[in-house]
N, C-alpha and C positions, 0 to 999 in steps of 0.2 A: 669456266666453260667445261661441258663434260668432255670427255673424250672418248674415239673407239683404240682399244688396243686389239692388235691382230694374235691370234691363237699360236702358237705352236703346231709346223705344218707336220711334224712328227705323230702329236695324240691321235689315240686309237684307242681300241678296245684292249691292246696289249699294255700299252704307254698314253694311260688318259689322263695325264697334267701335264698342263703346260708350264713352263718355266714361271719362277713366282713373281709376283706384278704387285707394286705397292696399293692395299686397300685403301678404299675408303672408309673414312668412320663418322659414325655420330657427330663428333663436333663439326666435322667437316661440311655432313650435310646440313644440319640447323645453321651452321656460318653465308649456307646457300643462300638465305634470306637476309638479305640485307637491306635496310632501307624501307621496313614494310614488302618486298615482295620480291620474290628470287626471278632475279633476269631470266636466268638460263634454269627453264622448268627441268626437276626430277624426272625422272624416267623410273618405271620400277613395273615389272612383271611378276608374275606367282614363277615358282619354278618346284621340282619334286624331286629330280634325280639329277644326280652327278652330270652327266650327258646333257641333259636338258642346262642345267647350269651352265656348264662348258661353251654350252652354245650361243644361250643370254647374254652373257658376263659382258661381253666386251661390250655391249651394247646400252647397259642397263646401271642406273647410278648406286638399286638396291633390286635386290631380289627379295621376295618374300614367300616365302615358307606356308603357305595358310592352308587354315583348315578346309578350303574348299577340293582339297584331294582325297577327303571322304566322297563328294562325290564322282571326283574326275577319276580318279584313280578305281577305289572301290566300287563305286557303284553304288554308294548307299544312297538313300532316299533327303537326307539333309546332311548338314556338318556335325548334327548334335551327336551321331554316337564316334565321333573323331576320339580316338585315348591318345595319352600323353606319349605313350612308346609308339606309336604313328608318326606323332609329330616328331620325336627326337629321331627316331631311324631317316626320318625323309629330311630332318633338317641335319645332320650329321653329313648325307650322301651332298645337300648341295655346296655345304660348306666344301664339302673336299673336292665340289667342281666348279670350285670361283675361286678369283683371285683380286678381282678389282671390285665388285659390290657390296654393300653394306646390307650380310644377310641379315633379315630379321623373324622369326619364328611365333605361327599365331599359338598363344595358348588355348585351348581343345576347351570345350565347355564341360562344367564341373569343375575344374582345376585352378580358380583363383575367387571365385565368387564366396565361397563360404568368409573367408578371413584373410585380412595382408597378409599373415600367418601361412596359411594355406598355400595364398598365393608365392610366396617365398620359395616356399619349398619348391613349387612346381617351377617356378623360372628359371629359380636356380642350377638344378635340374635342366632345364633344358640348356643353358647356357655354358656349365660343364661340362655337357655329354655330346654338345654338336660344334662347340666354338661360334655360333651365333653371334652377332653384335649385341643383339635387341630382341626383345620379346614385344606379339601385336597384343591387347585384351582387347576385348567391345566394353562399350559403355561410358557414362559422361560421369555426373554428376556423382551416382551412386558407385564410383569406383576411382573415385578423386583419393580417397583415401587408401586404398590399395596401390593406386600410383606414383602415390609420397610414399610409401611407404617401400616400395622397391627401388624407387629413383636415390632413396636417400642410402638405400644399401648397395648401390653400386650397378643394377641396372636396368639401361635403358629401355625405358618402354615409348613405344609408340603406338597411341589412344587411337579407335574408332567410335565416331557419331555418327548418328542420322538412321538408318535404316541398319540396322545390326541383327545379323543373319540366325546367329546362336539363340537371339529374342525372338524368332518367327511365330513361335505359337502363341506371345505374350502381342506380338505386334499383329495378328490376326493374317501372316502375309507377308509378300516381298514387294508390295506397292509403294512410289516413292511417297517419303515422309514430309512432313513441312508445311501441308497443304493449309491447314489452321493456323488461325493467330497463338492458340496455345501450343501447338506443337513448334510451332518454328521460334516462337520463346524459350521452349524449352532446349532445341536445337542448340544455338545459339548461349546458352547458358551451359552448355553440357561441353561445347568448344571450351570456353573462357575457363569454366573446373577443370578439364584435363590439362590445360595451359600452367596453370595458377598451381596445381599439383605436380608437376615436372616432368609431363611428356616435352619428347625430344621433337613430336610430330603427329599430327591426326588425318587418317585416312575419314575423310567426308564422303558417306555413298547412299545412293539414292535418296537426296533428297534434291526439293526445285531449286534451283539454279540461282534465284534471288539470296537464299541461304548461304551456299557455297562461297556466292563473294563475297558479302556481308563478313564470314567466318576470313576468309582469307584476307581481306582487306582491316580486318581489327588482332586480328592474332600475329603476336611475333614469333609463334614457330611454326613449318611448314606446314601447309595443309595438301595431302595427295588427293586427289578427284576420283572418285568411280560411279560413273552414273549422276554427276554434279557437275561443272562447270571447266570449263577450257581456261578459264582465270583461277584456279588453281593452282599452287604452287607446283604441284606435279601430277602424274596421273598415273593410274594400276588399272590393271586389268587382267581378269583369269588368262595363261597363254594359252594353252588350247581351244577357248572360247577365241580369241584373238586369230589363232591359226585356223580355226573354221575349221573344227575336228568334231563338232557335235552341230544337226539343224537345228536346233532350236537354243537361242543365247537371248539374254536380258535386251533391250529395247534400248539401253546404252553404249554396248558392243558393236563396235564396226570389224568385220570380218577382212583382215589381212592377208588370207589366202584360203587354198582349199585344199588342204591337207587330208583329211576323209577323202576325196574324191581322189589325190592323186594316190592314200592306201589302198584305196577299194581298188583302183586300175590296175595297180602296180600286182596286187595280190591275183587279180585278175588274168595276169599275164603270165606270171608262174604258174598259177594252175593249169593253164594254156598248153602250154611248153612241157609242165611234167605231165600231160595226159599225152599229151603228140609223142613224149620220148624224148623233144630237142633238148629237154635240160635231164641233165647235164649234158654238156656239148665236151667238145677236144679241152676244148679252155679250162674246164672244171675239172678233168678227172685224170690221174695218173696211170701213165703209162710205162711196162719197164724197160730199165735201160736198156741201150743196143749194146 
């Protein structure tokens, strides 16, 4: 069963760790699955900063590190121009604001596709320089061998199928995949290679739903959902997509709150106050002693 641990009523901006809390690990979570299908579904959000981890953690069974903070964070127009010292600054800051999630950090595109070789260095790399669990790639088949080849060096990766975001200009698009007998063959075989090469775990996203379980119900290590099926072994999703910080989010996304709307107000309200004069008020400003 997952658990919530409560935070440290101390952390701050001064004092932002909380007292250390036993992680979870990799075995721990592939053990999740037992029996063909983990009871008690994964939990697992994107996370970018120390603060924001701080804040997931207790809630969250993995955090993950992805590249999609190219464009949440930056601003860029996809994930493709994400570099490796992006990922390791933002996955070093989460690391140091968890204590109970199994972080895992996406490799950036460019940085494993040339050669296991290649790929080594960059994992390695990101594994010494942030204390990560696990490193994410994209791709099935064509990176089975890149897979075994980190998994036998000591680490963890956790595979993505199905709609792979880094592929967009190859995949024509971010439309779910699957829709053909050849494509959802191919799906479905691209699962079983990442398995069969020694991922610990496959993130399944945007593809139809008949995929999802099919993958889930034949694979004995976890499958996480995004844009796939509620019978998945667990599920992700971008968190500021989630906290309803941007209008317009993927057709998979259900909006958990309205964070945009309550900065826009919030910012709204300062501005209010500092044109009126009322801020700063007695409460804000120093006065000298009698």
């Amino acid at each position: 069963m997952s658990t919530t641990f409560q935070l440290d009523t101390a952390t701050s901006r001064a004092n932002p760790t909380p007292q250390p809390m036993k992680r979870l690990t990799v075995p721990a979570i592939q053990r999740r699955k037992m029996g063909g299908k983990t009871a008690d579904p994964l939990v697992m959000l994107t996370a970018y900063t120390a603060r924001q981890a701080q804040l997931l953690d207790p809630h969250c069974d993995l955090l993950l590190v992805g590249d999609s903070l190219g464009q949440v964070i930056y601003g860029l127009p996809s994930t493709l121009p994400v570099t490796l010292e992006m990922m390791i600054a933002h996955g070093a800051a989460v690391v140091r604001g968890s204590y109970h999630s199994v972080v895992v950090v996406d490799m950036p595109f460019g940085s494993y596709e040339a050669s296991p070789q290649t790929a080594f260095a960059a994992a390695s790399r990101i594994m010494a320089e942030t204390g990560a669990a696990a490193v994410k790639l994209e791709g099935g088949h064509a990176m089975a061998e890149t897979i075994a080849f980190l998994a036998q060096r000591g680490i963890p990766v956790m595979a993505h199928v199905g709609l792979t975001p880094q592929a967009v200009n190859a995949l024509g698009g971010y439309a779910a995949r699957g829709r053909s007998q050849e494509e959802h063959a191919k799906i479905i075989a691209d699962g079983q290679a990442v398995q069969a090469a020694g991922a610990f775990a496959v993130v399944i996203e945007g593809v139809i739903e008949p995929i999802a379980i099919a993958l889930t119900n034949t694979l004995e290590i976890p499958t996480i959902g995004i844009g796939a099926s509620a019978q998945c072994d667990g599920q992700v999703l971008v968190t500021e997509d989630m906290l309803g910080m941007f209008e317009r989010v993927p057709r998979f996304v259900k909006k958990y709150g309205d964070v945009a709307g309550m900065i826009g107000d919030t910012a709204a309200q300062y501005a209010r106050e500092v044109r009126e004069r009322s801020f700063p008020g007695p409460e804000q400003t120093y006065q000298p002693k009698a």
